[in-house]
DOKOL-619380 format. One record per residue (C-alpha): residue number from 1; x, y, z. Coordinates in steps of 0.5 Angstrom, whole numbers. Layout:
# residues N
{node NUM, {X, Y, Z}}
...
END
This chain:
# residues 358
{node 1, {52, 366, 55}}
{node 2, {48, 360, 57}}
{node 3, {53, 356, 54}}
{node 4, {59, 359, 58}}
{node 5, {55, 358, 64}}
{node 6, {54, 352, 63}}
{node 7, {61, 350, 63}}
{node 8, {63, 354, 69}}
{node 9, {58, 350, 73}}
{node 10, {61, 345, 71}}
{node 11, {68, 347, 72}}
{node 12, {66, 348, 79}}
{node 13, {62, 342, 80}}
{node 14, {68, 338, 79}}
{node 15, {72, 342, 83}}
{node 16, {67, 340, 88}}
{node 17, {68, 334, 87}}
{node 18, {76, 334, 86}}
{node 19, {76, 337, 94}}
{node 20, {71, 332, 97}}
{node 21, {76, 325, 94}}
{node 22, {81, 331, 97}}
{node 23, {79, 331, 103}}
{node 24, {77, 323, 104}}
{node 25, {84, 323, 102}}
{node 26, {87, 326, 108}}
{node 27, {84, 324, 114}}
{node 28, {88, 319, 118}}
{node 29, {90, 312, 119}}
{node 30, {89, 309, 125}}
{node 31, {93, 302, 126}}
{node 32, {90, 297, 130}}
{node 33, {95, 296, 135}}
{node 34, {99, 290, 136}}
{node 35, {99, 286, 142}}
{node 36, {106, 286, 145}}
{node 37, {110, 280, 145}}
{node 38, {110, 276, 152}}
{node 39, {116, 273, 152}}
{node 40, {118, 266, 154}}
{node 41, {120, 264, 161}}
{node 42, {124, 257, 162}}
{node 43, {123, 255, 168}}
{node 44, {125, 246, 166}}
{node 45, {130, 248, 172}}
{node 46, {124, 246, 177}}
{node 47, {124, 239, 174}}
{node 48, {131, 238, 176}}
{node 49, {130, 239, 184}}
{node 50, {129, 230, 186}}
{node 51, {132, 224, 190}}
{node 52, {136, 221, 184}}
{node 53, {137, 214, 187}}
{node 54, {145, 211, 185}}
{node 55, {142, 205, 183}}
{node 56, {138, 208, 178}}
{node 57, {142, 212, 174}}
{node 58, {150, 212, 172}}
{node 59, {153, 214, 177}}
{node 60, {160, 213, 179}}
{node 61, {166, 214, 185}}
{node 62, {173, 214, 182}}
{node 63, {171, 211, 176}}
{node 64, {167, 206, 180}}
{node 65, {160, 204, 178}}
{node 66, {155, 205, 184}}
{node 67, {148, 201, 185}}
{node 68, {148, 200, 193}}
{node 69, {140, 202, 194}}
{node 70, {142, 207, 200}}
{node 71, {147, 211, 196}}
{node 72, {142, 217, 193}}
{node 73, {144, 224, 190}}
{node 74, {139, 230, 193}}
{node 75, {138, 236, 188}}
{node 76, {136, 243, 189}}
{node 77, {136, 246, 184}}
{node 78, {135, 254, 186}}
{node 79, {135, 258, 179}}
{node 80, {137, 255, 171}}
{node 81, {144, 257, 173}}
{node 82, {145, 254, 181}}
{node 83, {143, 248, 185}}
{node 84, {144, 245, 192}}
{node 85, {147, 237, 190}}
{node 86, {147, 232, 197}}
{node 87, {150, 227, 197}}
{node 88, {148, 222, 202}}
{node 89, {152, 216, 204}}
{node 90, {156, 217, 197}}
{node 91, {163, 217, 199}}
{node 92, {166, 214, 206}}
{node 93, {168, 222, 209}}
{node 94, {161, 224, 211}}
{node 95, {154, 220, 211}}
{node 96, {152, 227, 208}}
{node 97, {156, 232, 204}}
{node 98, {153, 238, 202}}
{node 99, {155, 241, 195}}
{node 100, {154, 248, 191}}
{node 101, {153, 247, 184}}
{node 102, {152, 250, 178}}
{node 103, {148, 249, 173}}
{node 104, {148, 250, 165}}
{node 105, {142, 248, 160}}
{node 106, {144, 246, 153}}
{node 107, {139, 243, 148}}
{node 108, {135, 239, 154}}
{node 109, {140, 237, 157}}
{node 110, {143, 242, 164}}
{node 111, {150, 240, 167}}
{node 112, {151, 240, 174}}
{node 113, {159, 241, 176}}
{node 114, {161, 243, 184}}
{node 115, {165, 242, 189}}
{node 116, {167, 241, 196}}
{node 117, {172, 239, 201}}
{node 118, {171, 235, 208}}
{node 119, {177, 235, 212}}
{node 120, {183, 233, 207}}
{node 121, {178, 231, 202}}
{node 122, {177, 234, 196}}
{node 123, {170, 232, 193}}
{node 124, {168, 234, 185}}
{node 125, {162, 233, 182}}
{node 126, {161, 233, 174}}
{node 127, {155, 230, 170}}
{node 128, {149, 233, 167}}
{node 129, {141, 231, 167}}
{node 130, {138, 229, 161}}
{node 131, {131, 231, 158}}
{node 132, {128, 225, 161}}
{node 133, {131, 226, 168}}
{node 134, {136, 221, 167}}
{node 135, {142, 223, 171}}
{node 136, {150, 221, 169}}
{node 137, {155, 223, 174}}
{node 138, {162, 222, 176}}
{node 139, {165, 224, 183}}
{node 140, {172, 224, 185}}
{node 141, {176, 225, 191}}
{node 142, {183, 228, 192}}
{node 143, {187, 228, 199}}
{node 144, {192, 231, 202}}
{node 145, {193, 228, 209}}
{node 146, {200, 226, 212}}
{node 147, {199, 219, 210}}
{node 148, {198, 220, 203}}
{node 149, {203, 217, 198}}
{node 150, {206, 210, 198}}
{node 151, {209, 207, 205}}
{node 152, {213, 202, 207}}
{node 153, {215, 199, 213}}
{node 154, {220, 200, 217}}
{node 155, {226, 194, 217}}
{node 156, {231, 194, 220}}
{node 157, {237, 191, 224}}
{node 158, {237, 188, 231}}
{node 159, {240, 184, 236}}
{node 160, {234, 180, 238}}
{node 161, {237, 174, 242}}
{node 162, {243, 177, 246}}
{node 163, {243, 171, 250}}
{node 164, {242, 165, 246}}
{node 165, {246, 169, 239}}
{node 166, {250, 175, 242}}
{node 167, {252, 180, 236}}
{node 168, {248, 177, 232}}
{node 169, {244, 183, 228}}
{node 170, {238, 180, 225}}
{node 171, {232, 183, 220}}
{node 172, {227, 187, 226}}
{node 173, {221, 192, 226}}
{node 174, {222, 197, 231}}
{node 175, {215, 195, 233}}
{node 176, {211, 201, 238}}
{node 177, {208, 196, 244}}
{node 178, {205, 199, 251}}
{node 179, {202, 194, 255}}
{node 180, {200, 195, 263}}
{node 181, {196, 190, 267}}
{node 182, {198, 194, 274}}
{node 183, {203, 187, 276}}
{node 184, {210, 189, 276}}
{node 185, {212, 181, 274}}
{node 186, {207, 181, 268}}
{node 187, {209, 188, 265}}
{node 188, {216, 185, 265}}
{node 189, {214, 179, 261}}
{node 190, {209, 183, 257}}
{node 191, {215, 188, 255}}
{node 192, {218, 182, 251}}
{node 193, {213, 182, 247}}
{node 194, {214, 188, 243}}
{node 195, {221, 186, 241}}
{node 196, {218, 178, 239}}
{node 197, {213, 182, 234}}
{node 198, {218, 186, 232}}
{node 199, {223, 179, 230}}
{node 200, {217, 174, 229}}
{node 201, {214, 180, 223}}
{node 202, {221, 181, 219}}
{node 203, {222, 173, 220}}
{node 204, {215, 173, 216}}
{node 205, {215, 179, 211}}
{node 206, {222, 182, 208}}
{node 207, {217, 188, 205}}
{node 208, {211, 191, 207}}
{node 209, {207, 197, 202}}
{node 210, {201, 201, 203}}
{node 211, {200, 205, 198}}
{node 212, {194, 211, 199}}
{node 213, {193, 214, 193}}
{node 214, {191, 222, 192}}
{node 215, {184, 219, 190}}
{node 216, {183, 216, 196}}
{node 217, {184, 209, 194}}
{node 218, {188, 204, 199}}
{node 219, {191, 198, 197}}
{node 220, {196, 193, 200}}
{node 221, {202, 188, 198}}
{node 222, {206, 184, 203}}
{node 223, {213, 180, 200}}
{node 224, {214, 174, 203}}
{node 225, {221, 172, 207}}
{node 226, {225, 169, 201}}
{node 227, {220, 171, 195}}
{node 228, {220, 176, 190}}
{node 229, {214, 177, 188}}
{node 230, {209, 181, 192}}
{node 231, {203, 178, 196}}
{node 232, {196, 182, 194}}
{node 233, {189, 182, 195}}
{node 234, {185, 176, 192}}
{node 235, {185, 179, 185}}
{node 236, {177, 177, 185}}
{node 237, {175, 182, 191}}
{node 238, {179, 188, 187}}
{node 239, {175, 187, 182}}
{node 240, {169, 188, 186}}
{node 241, {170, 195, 188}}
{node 242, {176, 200, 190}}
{node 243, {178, 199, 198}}
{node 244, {178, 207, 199}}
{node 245, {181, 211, 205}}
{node 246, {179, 217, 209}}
{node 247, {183, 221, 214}}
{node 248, {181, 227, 220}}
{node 249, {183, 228, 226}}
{node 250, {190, 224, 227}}
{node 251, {186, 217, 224}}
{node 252, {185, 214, 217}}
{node 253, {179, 210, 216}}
{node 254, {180, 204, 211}}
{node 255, {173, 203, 208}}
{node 256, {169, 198, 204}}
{node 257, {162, 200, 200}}
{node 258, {157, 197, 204}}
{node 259, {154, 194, 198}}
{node 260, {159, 189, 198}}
{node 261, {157, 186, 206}}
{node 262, {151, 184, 202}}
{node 263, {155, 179, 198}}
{node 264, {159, 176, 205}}
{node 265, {155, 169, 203}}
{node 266, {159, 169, 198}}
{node 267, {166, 172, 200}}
{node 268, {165, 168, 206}}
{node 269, {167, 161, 203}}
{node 270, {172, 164, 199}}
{node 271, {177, 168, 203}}
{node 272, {177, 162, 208}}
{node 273, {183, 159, 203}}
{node 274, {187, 165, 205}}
{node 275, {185, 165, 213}}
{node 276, {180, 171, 213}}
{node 277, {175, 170, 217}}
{node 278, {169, 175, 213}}
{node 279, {165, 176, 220}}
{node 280, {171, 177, 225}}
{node 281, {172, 182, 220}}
{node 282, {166, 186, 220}}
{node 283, {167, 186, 229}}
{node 284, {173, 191, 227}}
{node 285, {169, 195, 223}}
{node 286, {165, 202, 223}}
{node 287, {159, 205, 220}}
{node 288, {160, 210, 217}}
{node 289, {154, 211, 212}}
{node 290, {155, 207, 206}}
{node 291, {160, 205, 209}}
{node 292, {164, 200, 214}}
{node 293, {171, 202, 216}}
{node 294, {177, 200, 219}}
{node 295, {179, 206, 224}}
{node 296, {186, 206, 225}}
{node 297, {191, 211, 229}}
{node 298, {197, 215, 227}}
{node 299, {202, 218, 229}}
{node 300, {209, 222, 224}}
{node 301, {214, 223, 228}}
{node 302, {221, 225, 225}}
{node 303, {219, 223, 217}}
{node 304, {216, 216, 220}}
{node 305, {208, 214, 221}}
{node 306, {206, 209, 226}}
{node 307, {200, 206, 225}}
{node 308, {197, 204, 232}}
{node 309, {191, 199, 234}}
{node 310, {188, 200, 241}}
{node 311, {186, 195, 246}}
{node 312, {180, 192, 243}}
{node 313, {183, 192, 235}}
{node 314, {188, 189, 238}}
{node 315, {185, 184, 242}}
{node 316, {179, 182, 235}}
{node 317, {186, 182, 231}}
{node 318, {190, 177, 236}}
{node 319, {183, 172, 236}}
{node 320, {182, 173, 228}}
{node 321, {190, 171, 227}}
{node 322, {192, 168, 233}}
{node 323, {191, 161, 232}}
{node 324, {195, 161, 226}}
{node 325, {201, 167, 229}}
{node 326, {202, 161, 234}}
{node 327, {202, 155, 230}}
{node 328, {207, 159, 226}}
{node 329, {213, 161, 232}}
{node 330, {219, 158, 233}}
{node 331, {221, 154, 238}}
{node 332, {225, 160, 241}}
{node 333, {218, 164, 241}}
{node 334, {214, 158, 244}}
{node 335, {213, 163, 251}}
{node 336, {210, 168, 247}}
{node 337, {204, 165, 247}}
{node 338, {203, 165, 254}}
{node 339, {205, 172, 255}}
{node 340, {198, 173, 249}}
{node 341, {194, 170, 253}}
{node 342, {195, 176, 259}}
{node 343, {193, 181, 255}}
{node 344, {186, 182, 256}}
{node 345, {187, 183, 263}}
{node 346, {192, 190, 260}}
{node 347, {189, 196, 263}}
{node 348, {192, 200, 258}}
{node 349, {195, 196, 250}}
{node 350, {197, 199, 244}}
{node 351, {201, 197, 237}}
{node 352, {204, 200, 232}}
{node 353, {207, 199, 227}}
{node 354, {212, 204, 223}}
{node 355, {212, 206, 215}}
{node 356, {216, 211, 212}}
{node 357, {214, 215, 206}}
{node 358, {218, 213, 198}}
END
């Protein structure tokens, strides 16, 4: 008897016990929570926004490297994807162009691309920013004024000394001239002249082309009476930098970057063996930013364009030309150097020469 209770008590002791380890097993597990992840802002598109200097970075205009210290590109930059370009004194169509660009990052490097227009002129913007803020930039331009394309001057035919040669046609440009002093004797004479250019001008050059490209590139060649092969530009001023061209509101500008009058001391000495005098030049021009350009009127008119030069061009033209124009006439031609010398005192003058288009 004492024996089967013993074995009960055992039997419950461990019974007791199995339900305690039962127990414990059961209660819950609480996990630690965990922190939540903060993600990873990438604000790098902040460090875009500076003054980018030309003359620090690649940055070029119609393939052209620029350096000049006033040239700059000012970025800002709005979001990863977005960013306001100013180009300041970058190309001749405005001293400012302002740009909407887009913004893309890859790796370290962020791309910039954009675009906008200024009159007939297309500006495009394409680069990217490095890591080290180093920019790498191409600009382009592409117009579609009326002059646009690849011009040639009008020669024609004309009976230029009925009294002396009568029925004799000889090469002619049809020159537009306008000149009026208010004295009816010296209108008369002046009325002369237009006729005298127009002779002297095909008796100097048989042929005459401008070419003003879509990307904004002027170029000029001339041939001579009695040569075939063309006249151009001294060949070591285009390899300085491209002559550009913009168009608005009836007028090109021909424009030179103004970096190259910082070598005037140099080009002076050596564009004096072709007759051109660097300063007088310079007096023609206009300030347009980081540049200098030529204005020069147009009109188009039954598929002729017609340059044109007002009084002031007119008369820096004849006093940077003039004295070799002179020396060159024929002795039939000797009393145009009068009629000249009465032009400053015109009320009203104009020259212009016609193109047509190839």
């Amino acid at each position: 008897m004492k024996r089967n209770l013993l074995y009960l008590f055992t039997l419950l002791c461990s019974l007791g016990l199995f339900v305690a380890c039962s127990d414990d097993d059961d209660d819950p597990v609480i996990p630690t929570p965990e922190e939540p992840e903060v993600p990873v802002v990438d604000e790098s598109w902040k460090d875009l926004s500076k003054t980018y200097k030309v003359a620090e970075h690649s940055i070029t205009l119609t393939g052209v490297a620029l350096t000049s210290a006033e040239k700059e590109v000012v970025v800002a930059a709005t979001s990863a994807t977005a960013a306001s370009v100013s180009l300041k004194n970058v190309v001749p169509d405005a001293a400012e162009v302002s740009i909407s660009a887009t913004l893309a990052k890859s790796g370290e490097t962020y791309s910039v691309n954009g675009n906008a227009t200024v009159d007939d002129c297309k500006i495009v913007i394409s680069g990217e920013i490095d890591a080290s803020k180093k920019m790498t930039l191409a600009i382009t331009r592409t117009l579609s004024s009326a002059v646009t394309g690849n011009l040639a001057l009008l020669v024609t035919e004309a009976e230029l000394y009925p009294e002396q040669a009568p029925g004799v046609m000889m090469p002619y440009v049809p020159v537009y001239w306008h000149a009026v002093t208010g004295d009816p004797a010296t209108d008369a004479a002046l009325e002369t002249v237009g006729p005298m250019l127009g002779g002297l001008i095909a008796g100097k050059v048989s042929a005459v082309n401008a070419t003003l490209s879509p990307e904004g590139v002027f170029n000029v060649n001339w041939t001579k009476l009695g040569e075939t092969e063309p006249t151009g530009m001294p060949e070591f001023v285009a390899q300085l930098t491209n002559i550009y061209y913009t168009a608005k509101d009836g007028v090109i500008y021909v424009a030179l970057d103004k970096s190259i009058v910082a070598m005037v001391g140099i080009l002076g000495g050596a564009l004096e063996q072709y007759g051109i005098n660097v300063e007088q030049i310079l007096a023609l021009l206009t300030d347009m930013g980081g540049y200098y350009g030529l204005p020069i009127a147009y009109v188009e008119a039954d598929g002729i364009i017609t340059f044109k030069l007002a009084k002031e061009q007119l008369l820096a033209v004849l006093e940077l030309a003039g004295p070799a124009l002179v020396g060159s006439l024929p002795e039939e031609m000797q009393g145009f150097a009068q009629l000249l010398q009465a032009l400053p005192m015109a009320q009203e003058l104009e020259l212009g020469l016609p193109f047509i288009k190839q």
